[in-house]
Structure formats: C-alpha cells, structure tokens
C-alpha positions as CSV (number, residue, x, y, z in Angstrom):
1,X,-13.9,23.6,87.8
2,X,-13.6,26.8,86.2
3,X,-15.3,27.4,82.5
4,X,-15.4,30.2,80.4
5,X,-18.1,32.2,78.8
6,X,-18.1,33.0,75.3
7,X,-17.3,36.5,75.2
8,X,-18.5,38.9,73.0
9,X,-16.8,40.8,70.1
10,X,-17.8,44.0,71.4
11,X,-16.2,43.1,75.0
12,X,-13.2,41.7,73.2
13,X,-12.7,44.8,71.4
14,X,-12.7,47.3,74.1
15,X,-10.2,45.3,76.0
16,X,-7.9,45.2,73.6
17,X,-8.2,48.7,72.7
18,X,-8.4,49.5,76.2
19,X,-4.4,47.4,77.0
20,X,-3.0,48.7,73.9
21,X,-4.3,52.7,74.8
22,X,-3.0,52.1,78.7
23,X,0.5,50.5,77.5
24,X,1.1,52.9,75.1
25,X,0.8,55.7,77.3
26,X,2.7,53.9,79.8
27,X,5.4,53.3,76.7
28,X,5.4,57.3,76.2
29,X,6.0,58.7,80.0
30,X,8.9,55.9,79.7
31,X,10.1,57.5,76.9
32,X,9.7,61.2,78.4
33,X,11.3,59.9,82.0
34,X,14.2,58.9,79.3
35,X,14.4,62.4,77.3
36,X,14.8,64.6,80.0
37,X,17.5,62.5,81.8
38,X,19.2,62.5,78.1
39,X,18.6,66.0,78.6
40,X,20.3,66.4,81.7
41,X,23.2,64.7,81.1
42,X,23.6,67.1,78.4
43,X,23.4,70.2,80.4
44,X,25.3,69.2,82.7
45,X,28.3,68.2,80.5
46,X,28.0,71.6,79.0
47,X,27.8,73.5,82.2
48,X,31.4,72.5,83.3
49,X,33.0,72.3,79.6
50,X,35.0,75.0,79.1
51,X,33.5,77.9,76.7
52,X,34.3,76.9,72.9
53,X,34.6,79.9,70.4
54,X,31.3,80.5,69.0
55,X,32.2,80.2,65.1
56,X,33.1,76.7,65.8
57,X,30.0,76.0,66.1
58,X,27.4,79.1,64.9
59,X,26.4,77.9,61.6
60,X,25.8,74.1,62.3
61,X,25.5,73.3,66.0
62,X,26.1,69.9,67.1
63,X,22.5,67.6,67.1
64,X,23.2,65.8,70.7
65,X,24.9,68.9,72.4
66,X,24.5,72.0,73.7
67,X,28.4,73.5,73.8
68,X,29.4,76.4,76.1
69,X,30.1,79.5,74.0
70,X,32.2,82.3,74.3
71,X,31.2,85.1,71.9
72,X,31.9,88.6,71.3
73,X,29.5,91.9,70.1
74,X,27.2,94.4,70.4
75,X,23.5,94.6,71.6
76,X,20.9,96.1,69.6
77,X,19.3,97.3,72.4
78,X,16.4,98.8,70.7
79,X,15.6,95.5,69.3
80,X,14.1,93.4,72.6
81,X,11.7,90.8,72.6
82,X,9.4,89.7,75.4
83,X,7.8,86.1,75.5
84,X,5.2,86.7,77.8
85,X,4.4,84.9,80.9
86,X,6.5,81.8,80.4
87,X,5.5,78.6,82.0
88,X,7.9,78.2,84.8
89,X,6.4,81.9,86.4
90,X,3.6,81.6,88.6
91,X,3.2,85.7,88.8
92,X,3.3,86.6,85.7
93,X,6.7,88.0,83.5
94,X,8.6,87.9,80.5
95,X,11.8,85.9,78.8
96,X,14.1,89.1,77.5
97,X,15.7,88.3,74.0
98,X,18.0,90.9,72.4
99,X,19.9,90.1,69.3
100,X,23.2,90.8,69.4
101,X,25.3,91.8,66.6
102,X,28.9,90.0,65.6
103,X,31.4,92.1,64.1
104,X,31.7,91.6,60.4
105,X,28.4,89.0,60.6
106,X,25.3,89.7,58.8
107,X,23.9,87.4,60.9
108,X,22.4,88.3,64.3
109,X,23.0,86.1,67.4
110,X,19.6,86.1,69.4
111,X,20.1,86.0,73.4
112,X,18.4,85.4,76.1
113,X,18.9,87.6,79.0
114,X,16.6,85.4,81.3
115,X,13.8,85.9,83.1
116,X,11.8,89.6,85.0
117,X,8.9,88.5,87.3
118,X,6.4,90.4,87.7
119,X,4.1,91.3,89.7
120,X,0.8,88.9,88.3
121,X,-1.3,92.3,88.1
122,X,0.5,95.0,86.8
123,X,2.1,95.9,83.5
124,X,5.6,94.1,82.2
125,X,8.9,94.6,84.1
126,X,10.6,97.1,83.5
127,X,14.0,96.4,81.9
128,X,17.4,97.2,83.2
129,X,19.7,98.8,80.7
130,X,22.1,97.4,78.2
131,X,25.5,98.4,77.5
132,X,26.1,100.3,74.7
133,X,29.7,99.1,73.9
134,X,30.6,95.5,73.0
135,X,30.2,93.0,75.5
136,X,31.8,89.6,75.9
137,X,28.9,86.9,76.6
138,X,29.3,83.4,77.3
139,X,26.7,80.8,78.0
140,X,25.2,77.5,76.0
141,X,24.3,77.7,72.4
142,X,20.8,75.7,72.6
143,X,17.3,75.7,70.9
144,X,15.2,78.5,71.3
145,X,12.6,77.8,74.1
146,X,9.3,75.7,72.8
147,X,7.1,77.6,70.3
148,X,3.8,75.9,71.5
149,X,0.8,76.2,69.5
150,X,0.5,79.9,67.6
151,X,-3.0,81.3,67.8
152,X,-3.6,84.4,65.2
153,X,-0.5,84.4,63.3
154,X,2.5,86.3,63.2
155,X,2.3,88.9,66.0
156,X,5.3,90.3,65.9
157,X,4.5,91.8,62.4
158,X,1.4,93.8,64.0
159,X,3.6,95.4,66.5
160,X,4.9,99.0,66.0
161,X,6.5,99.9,69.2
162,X,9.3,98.5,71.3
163,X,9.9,96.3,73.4
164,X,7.7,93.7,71.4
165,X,5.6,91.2,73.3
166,X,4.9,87.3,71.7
167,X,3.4,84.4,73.6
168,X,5.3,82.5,70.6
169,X,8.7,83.0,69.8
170,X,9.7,81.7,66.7
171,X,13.2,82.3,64.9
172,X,12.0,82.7,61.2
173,X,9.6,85.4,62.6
174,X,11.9,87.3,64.3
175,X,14.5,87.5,61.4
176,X,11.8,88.3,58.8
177,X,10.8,91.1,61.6
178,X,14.3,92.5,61.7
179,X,14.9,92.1,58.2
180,X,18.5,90.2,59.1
181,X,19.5,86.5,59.6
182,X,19.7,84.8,62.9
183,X,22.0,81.8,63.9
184,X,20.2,78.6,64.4
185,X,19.7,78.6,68.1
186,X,20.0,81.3,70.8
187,X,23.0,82.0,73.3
188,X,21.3,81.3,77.1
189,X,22.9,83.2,79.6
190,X,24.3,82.3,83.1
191,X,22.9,83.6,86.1
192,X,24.5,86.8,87.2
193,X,23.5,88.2,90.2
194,X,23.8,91.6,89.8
195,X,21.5,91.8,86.1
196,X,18.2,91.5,87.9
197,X,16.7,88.3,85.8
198,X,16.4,85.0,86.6
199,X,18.0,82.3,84.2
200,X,17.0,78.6,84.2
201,X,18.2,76.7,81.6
202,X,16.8,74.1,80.0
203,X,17.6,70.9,82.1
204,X,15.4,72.0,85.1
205,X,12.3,69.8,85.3
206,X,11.5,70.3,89.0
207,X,8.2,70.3,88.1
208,X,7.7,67.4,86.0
209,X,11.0,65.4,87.2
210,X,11.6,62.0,85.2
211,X,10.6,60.2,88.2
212,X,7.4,61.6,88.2
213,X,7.1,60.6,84.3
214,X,7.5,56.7,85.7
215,X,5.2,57.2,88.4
216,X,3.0,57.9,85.7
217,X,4.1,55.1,83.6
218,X,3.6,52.5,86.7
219,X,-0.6,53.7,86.8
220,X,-0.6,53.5,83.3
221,X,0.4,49.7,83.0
222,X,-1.4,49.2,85.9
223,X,-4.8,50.0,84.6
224,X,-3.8,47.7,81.1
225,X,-3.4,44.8,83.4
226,X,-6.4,46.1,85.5
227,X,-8.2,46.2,82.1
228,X,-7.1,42.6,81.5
229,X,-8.4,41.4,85.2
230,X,-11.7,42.7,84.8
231,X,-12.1,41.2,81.6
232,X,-11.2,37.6,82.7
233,X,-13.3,37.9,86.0
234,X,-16.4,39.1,83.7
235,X,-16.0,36.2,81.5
236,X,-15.4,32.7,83.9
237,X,-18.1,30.9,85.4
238,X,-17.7,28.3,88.0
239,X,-19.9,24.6,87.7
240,X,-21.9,23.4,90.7
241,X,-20.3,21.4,92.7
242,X,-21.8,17.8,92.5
243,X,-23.3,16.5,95.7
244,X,-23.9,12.8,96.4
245,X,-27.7,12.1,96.8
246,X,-27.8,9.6,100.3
C-alpha cells in the first residue's frame, strides 16, 4: 500500500513555481508558433492582392494588414540610411533606406531598397545608384523592421556624413534627423533582379519556423509534468509487506 510523506513547504514551493515557470513558457512559444503563422497569412494575402493607391492608405494603415502599394516620386538620394548587419546576414551588410519624396507631400515615404551583403571583413557595400527622376515603386506598406534594444542614444544625430550607419532604426529619429515627417510605416520593395539587393520581407521565419516554436513548447510542458513526477516519486513511501510468522 502506498502512503505519502509529508512534504515540505519549501519542496511544495519550488514545484509549483517550477510547473507554473515551464507551462508558461510553453504557453508563450504557443503563442509565437501562432503569431508568425498570423503573420504569414498576412503576407501572403498581400503578395498576390493587387497594388492599392498609396493615399488610401498612407496616413492610417490598416492594424491586421499589410496592403500592396503603388506609389509615385522622387528619391532623395543623398539621404540613405544603413542598418547595419541585420540579423538574417551571416557575413556582414546593411538594410538601404531612402526616403522618397511625394509630389505635393511634406511628408517623406521611407523605403527599403533591401539588403547589400558584404563581405564579413571589409568595409560596407557599396551602393548602386538611384535614379534621379521620379520613379514608380510598388511593394507592401508594413512596419519598419524591429528597433531592438538602443545602446548610446540617438546615433543618427552624431553623424555628419552620408550614407549614415544605425544598428537601430527608428522612425521618430530619422524624421527629427531630416527635419521632415515620415508616413507611419515604410514601403518594402520586391525583389528585382537586376538592383543588386536582396529583399526578404517580413513573413520569412526559416530560421525560427512556427514549428520549431511548438517543438519548443512540447519540452517545455514536458519538463512541468517532469517537474510534477519527480515531486510525487520524492514524496511516497511504500509499507512493508506483512509476512505471516509459521
């Protein structure tokens, strides 16, 4: 017959905490696994919509979407940004952004030409040229990439020369840095061949797919119910069996 030891507070404690830690981050790769397939779904409706005029949507951007948007101006192309050595580059590189400038728009339209490799030794890319005329762009109206955490403030501001280099690119910096209003979100190019970068948009998690997030999640629960074994085993005792005396 099985009985049970007393266990202690302390014991009872640190299983509890222990379940609760484990399920919740089991609860939260769930929850990411969920996010980036909301995230897909998103991109991909957008990659085969057909391109929306950008006023329709430049000021106030729909929350749950990322439209397809056709829009019209002129590079300032002695305005580019570089956010240095982004996360999907193994080598080393930059993200190009440009503003661009609308006709009859204070505001400027911040784009994102895509990605220059480099090297992993040597100095940035250079950059291949921008048109001087107006150009018609098209290509999703999103969120700028992920800010991250800043270390040393506003670097942009300490900068003299052009291009300017950020490992943090942050919208409210940039327009206080060109003295000029941007849109809300930046216009993310499609791939072109012939421009020399490399564009992923958002929706590519090859790295950290959402089945990789539930793989996660599935060790996660596992040690809380680990957690829970160990406890019961620690704390049962068995009673001698009885054996007649002849």
């Amino acid at each position: 017959m099985t009985r049970w030891r007393r266990p202690a507070w302390w014991s009872v404690l640190l299983t509890v905490a222990g379940v609760a830690l484990f399920a919740r981050l089991g609860v939260w790769q769930l929850d990411r696994a969920r996010w980036k397939e909301t995230l897909q779904q998103r991109y991909a409706v957008a990659a085969v919509a057909p391109p929306i005029p950008f006023e329709s949507v430049a000021a106030a951007p729909p929350a749950q979407a990322f439209p397809r948007v056709a829009v019209q101006g002129k590079y300032l192309a002695d305005r580019v940004y570089l956010l240095d050595n982004p996360r999907h580059d193994a080598l080393g590189g930059v993200q190009v952004f440009v503003p661009l400038a609308l006709s009859g728009q204070s505001r400027l339209l911040l784009v994102d030409l895509g990605f220059l490799p480099g090297s992993g030794t040597g100095p940035a890319p250079s950059l291949p040229p921008l048109p001087a005329n107006e150009v018609r762009l098209h290509g999703l109206y999103q969120p700028p990439p992920g800010s991250g955490l800043e270390l040393g403030g506003n670097a942009l501001a300490s900068q003299t020369r052009w291009p300017k280099t950020t490992i943090y690119l942050d919208l409210d910096q940039v327009a206080q840095d060109l003295h000029r209003p941007l849109y809300p979100r930046v216009l993310s190019l499609y791939a072109e061949p012939a421009s020399g970068y490399q564009r992923k948009h958002a929706f590519d998690f090859s790295s950290m797919p959402p089945a990789r997030h539930r793989a996660y999640a599935f060790q996660w629960f596992s040690l809380a119910l680990a957690v829970l074994a160990i406890f019961v085993v620690l704390h049962r005792k068995r009673r001698p069996r009885r054996t007649d005396k002849r």
